[in-house]
Phi, psi and omega in degrees: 000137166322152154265016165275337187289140188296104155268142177332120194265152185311177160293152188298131183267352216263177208293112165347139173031039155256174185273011159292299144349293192290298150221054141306290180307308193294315208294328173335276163313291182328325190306295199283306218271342190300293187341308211267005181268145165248124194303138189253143183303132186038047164215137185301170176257150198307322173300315236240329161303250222347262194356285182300349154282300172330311174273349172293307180304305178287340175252030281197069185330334182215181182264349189304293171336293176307333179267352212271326189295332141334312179278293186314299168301295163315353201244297253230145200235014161173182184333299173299313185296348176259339159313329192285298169345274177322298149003273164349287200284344171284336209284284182296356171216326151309319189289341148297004204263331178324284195327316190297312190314314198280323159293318168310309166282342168292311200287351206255327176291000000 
């Protein structure tokens, strides 16, 4: 397996009805349900917002970080908005990351 290739995110770790939790839980679900979704033309696909809000949480450098991206899920009143969510972050914070990525892997072969 890649180490690129997308994985499942675990089970919820964090502390019952807390707002980690809590949306933890949405990214869970959105998660299961993205496969029977179908990708929409100039949208990231719904598997792949689960995974990356999700995987914000558990990777979260600090807890301020984890709550205020917590409030931010939680904050969202259906699908599209986490999507939208999600988006945000590919656009402004993964899409800086591209030139190193794209250097990184070239030099790694």
């Amino acid at each position: 397996m890649s180490r690129f290739e997308s994985q499942p995110l675990p089970a919820n770790p964090f502390v019952a009805y807390s707002l980690e939790s809590n949306a933890y839980a949405r990214c869970l679900s959105w998660e299961v349900h993205a496969p029977d979704t179908e990708v929409q033309e100039d949208k990231i696909p719904l598997l792949l917002g689960a995974r990356l809000l999700g995987s914000m949480l558990l990777y979260a450098p600090t807890h301020d970080g984890c709550l205020n991206t917590a409030n931010e899920i939680n904050d969202c009143t259906n699908e599209s908005e986490l999507l939208q969510l999600a988006e945000h972050y590919v656009i402004h914070f993964i899409g800086h990351c591209e030139p190193f990525l794209a250097t990184t892997l070239t030099l790694s072969h």
